[in-house]
C-alpha positions in Angstrom: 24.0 -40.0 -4.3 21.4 -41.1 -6.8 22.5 -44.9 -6.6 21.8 -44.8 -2.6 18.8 -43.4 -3.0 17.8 -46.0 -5.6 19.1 -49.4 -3.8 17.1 -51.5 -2.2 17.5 -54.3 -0.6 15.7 -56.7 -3.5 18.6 -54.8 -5.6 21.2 -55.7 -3.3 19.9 -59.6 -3.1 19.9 -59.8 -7.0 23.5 -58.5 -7.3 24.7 -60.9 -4.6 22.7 -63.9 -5.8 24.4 -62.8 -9.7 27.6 -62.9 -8.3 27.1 -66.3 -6.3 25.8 -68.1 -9.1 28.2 -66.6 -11.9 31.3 -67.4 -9.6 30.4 -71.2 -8.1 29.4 -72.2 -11.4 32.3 -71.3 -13.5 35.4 -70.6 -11.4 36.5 -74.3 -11.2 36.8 -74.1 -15.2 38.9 -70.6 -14.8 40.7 -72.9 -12.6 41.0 -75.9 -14.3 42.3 -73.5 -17.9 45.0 -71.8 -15.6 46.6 -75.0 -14.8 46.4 -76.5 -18.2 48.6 -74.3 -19.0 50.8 -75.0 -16.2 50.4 -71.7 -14.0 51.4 -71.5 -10.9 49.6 -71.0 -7.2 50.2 -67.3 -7.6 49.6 -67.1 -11.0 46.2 -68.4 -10.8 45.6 -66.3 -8.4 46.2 -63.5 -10.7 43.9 -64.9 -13.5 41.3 -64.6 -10.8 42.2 -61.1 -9.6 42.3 -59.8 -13.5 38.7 -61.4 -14.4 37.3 -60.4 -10.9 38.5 -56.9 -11.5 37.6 -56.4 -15.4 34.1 -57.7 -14.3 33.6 -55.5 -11.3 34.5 -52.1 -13.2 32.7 -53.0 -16.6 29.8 -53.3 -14.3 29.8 -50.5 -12.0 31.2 -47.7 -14.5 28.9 -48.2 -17.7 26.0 -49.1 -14.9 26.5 -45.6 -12.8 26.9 -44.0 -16.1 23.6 -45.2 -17.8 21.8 -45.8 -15.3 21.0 -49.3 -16.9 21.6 -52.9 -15.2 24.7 -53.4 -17.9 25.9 -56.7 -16.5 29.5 -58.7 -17.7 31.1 -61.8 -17.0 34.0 -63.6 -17.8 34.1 -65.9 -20.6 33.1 -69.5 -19.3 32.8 -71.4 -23.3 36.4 -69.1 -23.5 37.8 -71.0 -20.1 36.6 -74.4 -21.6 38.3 -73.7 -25.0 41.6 -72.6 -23.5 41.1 -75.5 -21.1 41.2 -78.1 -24.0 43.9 -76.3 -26.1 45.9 -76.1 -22.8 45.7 -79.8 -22.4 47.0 -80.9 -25.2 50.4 -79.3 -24.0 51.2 -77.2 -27.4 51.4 -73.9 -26.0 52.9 -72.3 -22.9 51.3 -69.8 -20.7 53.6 -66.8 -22.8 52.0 -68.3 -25.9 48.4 -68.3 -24.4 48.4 -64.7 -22.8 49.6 -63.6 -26.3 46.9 -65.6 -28.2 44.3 -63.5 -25.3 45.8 -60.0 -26.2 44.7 -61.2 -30.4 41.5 -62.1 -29.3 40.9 -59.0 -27.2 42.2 -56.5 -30.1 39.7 -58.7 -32.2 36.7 -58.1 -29.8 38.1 -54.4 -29.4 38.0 -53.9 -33.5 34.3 -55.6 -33.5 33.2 -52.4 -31.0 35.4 -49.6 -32.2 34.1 -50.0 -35.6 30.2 -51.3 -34.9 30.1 -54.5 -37.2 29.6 -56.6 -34.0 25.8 -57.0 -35.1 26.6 -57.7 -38.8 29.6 -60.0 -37.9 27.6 -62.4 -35.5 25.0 -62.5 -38.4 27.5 -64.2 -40.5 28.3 -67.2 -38.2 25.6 -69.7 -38.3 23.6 -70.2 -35.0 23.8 -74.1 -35.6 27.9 -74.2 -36.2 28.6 -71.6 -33.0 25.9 -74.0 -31.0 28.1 -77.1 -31.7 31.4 -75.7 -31.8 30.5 -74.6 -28.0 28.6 -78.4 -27.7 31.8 -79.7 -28.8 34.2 -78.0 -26.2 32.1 -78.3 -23.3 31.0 -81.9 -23.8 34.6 -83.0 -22.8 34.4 -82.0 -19.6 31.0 -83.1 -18.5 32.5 -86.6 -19.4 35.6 -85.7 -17.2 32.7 -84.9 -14.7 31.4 -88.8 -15.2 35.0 -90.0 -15.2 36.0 -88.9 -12.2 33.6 -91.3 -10.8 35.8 -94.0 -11.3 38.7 -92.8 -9.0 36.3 -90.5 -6.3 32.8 -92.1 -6.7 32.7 -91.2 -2.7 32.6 -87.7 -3.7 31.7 -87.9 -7.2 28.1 -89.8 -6.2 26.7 -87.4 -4.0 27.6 -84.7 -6.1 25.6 -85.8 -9.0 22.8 -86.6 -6.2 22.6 -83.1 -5.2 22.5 -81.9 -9.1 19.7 -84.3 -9.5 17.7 -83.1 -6.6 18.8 -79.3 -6.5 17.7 -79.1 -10.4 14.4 -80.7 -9.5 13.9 -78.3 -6.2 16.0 -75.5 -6.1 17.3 -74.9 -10.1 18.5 -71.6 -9.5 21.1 -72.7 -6.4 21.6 -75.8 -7.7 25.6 -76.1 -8.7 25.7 -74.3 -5.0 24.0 -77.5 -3.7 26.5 -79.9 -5.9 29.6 -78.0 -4.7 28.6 -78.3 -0.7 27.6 -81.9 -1.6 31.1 -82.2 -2.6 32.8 -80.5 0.0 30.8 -82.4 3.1 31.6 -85.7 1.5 35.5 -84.6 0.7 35.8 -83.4 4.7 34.2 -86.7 5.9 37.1 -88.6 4.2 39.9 -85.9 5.1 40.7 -85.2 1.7 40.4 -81.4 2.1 44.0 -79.7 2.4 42.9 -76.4 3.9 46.9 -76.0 4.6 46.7 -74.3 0.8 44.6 -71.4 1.9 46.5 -68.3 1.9 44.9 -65.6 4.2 46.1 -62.7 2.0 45.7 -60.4 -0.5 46.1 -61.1 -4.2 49.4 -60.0 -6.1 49.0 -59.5 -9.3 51.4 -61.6 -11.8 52.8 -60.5 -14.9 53.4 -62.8 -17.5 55.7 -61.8 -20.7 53.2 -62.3 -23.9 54.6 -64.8 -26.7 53.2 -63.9 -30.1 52.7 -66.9 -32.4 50.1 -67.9 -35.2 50.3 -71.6 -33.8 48.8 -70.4 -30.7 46.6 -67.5 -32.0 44.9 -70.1 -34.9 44.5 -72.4 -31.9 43.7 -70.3 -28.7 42.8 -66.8 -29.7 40.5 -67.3 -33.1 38.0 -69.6 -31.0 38.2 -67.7 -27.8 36.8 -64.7 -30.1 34.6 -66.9 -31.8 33.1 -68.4 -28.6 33.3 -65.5 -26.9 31.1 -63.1 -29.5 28.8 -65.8 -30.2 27.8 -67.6 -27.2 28.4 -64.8 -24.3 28.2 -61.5 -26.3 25.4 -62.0 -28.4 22.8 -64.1 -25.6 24.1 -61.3 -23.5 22.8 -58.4 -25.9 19.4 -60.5 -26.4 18.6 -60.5 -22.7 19.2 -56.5 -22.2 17.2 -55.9 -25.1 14.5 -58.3 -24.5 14.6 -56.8 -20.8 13.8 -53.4 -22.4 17.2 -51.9 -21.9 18.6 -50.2 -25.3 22.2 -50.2 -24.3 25.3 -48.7 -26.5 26.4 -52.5 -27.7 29.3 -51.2 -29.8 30.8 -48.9 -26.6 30.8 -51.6 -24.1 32.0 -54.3 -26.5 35.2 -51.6 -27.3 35.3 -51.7 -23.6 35.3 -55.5 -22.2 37.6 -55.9 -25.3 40.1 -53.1 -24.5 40.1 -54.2 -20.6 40.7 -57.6 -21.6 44.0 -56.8 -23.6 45.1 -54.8 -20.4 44.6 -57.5 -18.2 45.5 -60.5 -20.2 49.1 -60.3 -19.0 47.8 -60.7 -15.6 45.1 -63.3 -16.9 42.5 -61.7 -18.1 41.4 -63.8 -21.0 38.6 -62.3 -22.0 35.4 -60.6 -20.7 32.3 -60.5 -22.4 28.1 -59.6 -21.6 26.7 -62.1 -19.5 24.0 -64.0 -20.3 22.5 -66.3 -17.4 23.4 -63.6 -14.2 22.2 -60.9 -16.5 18.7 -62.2 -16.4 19.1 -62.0 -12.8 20.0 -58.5 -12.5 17.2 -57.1 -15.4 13.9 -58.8 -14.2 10.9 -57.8 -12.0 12.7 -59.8 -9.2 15.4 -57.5 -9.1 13.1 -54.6 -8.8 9.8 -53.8 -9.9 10.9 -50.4 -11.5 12.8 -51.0 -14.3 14.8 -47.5 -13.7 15.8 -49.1 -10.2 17.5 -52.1 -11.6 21.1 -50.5 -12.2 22.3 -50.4 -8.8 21.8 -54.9 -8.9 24.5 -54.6 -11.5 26.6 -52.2 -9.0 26.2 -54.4 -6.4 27.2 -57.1 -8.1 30.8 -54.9 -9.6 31.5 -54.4 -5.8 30.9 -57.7 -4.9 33.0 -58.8 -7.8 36.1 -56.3 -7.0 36.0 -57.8 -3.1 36.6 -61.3 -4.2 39.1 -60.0 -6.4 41.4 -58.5 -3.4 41.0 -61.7 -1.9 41.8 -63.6 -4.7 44.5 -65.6 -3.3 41.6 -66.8 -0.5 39.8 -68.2 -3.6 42.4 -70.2 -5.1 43.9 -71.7 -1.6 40.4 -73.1 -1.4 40.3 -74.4 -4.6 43.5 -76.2 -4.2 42.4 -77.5 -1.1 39.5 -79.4 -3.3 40.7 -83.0 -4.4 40.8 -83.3 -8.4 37.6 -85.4 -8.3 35.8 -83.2 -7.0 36.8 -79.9 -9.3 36.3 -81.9 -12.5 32.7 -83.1 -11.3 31.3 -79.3 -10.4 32.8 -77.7 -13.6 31.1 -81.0 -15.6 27.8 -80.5 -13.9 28.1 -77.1 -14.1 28.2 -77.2 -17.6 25.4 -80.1 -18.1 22.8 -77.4 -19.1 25.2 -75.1 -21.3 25.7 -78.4 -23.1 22.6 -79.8 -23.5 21.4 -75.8 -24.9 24.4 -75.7 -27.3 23.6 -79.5 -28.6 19.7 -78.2 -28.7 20.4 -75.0 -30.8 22.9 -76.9 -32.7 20.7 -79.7 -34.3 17.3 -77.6 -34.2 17.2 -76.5 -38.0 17.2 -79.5 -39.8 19.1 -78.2 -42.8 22.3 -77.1 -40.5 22.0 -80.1 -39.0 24.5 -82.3 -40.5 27.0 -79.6 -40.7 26.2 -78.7 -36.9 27.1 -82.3 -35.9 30.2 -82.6 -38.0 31.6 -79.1 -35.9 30.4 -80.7 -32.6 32.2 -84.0 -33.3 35.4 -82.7 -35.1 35.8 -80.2 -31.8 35.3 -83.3 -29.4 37.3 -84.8 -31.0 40.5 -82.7 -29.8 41.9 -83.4 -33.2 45.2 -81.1 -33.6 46.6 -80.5 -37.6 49.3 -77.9 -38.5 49.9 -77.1 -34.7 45.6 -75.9 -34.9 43.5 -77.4 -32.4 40.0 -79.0 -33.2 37.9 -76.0 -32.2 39.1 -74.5 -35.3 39.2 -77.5 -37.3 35.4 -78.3 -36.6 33.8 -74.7 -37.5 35.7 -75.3 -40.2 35.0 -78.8 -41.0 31.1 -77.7 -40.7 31.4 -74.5 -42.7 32.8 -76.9 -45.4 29.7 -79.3 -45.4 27.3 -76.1 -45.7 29.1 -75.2 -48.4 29.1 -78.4 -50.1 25.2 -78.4 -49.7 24.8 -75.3 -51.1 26.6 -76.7 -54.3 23.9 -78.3 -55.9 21.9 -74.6 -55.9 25.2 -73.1 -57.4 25.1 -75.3 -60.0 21.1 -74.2 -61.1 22.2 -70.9 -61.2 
């Protein structure tokens, strides 16, 4: 009874606006990683059901319980890393859920024993900044490249970014994606035939264990996941005020993911961007009021997961062109932050650009993909500049 009497309707808007700006601006990707791995119609649908669900409960049970706006996403840099592993065709789904049950047990083993804090430490800012640079960057330039087969629908898309970043930031991949559609529907290219008014079914998939695939898929999907959702997203709670129980709630997203990675789950996280949505003075002026945005957005969350199977129809009724240009632009400012970060501190800065290149690189050795290969192509060049200072010693 406490959360009714604490909801308003500012509350209410900050959850749904969380929810439509986490979803629109990364569910293409979830799509797009799905398929590079060759999952069916209904199997996508289940990746969406699993995230929508394991987002929805981590944020209405640890929000209800603490009364604190504790807000979780799914793992967008992790959709774009499985994304480019999946491409290269190496692994099968089996392979890839099992590589997302590693990297869940590895998140889960980061809360359960509280070295999440000391772990991230360890990683340099500049190499996680690249190695996130590196993945993204590919498919903002798929986002450019579809130009050349759909500049019909391609063009106005990257009109709308342009003007909805100068006017309206906040909506502005909403703006690119109706852009898209209206010029998609004025050449007929829109199959709504593929929309499925149902409920989802959920989709068990049989994980494979193999190191190929957890070297390639898992290890960077924990990396990526730790360092660019898990720690931004600890940094805004706390520099919103709100001390919350970091370890227990990483134990959680990590142990939810593991349960749900059969189903495609891959891997859910803090969130960062929608968090700041949910935790400032816009979501309500008292700070003790702000929970119930986070609880709104969990509900929201759980509806669109029922109707999964509505989500992906529409996304299948999208031509390629136009799928590949809203995850790219979508992705234009996470990109341009990761390069930033990346190349800030001078003396990382050579290592930083040798990860971001290596990883765009999509380099594969020994069955490992390039993410891999460029943290550890960078970690190699800050060690060989820390040789000289060895040497003193």
């Amino acid at each position: 009874m406490q959360f009714f009497r604490d909801v308003s309707l500012s509350t209410i808007v900050a959850g749904l606006v969380a929810v439509l700006v986490g979803f629109t601006s990364s569910i293409a990707l979830v799509f797009q990683a799905a398929q590079s791995f060759s999952a069916s119609s209904a199997q996508i649908t289940s990746w969406v059901w699993a995230l929508c669900m394991g987002v929805g409960l981590c944020c209405i049970v640890p929000s209800l319980w603490l009364r604190q706006p504790v807000m979780v996403a799914w793992s967008t840099p992790g959709a774009a890393v499985l994304a480019a592993g999946g491409a290269a065709g190496q692994f099968g789904l089996e392979q890839a859920v099992g590589a997302f049950i590693g990297s869940a047990l590895l998140i889960l083993l980061c809360g359960v024993t509280g070295i999440f804090e000391r772990l991230m430490t360890r990683i340099p800012v500049a190499l996680a900044s690249a190695l996130l640079a590196g993945v993204l960057a590919k498919f903002g330039m798929d986002a450019f490249g579809a130009a050349a087969s759909g500049p019909a629908i391609v063009l106005p898309m990257l009109a709308a970014y342009i003007l909805g970043k100068h006017y309206h930031p906040r909506y502005v991949v909403l703006w690119t994606l109706v852009a898209g559609i209206a010029a998609a529907a004025l050449q007929g290219q829109l199959h709504w035939e593929q929309v499925q008014w149902t409920l989802a079914t959920p989709q068990w998939t049989t994980p494979v264990f193999t190191w190929q695939a957890f070297v390639s898929l898992g290890l960077p999907l924990f990396v990526v996941t730790m360092a660019s959702q898990n720690l931004p997203g600890v940094i805004v709670m706390r520099s919103a005020g709100y001390a919350v129980p970091v370890s227990g709630i990483v134990s959680l997203t990590g142990a939810l993911s593991a349960v749900l990675a059969p189903f495609g789950g891959y891997a859910i996280n803090f969130a960062a961007i929608t968090a700041a949505l949910c935790t400032g003075t816009e979501a309500h002026p008292n700070p003790a009021r702000r929970y119930t945005a986070a609880v709104v957005c969990g509900v929201a969350y759980l509806l669109l997961g029922l109707y999964a199977a509505v989500v992906t129809g529409l996304l299948l009724a999208f031509p390629k062109e136009l799928v590949l240009a809203i995850a790219g632009f979508a992705l234009l400012a996470s990109i341009a932050g990761g390069l930033h970060a990346a190349l800030a501190d001078a003396r990382q800065r050579e290592a930083a650009i040798v990860t971001f290149l290596v990883t765009l690189s999509g380099v594969t050795l020994l069955g490992v993909g390039s993410a891999f290969w460029g943290v550890a192509a960078g970690a190699a060049v800050l060690l060989a500049q820390k040789l000289p200072q060895w040497k003193k010693i």
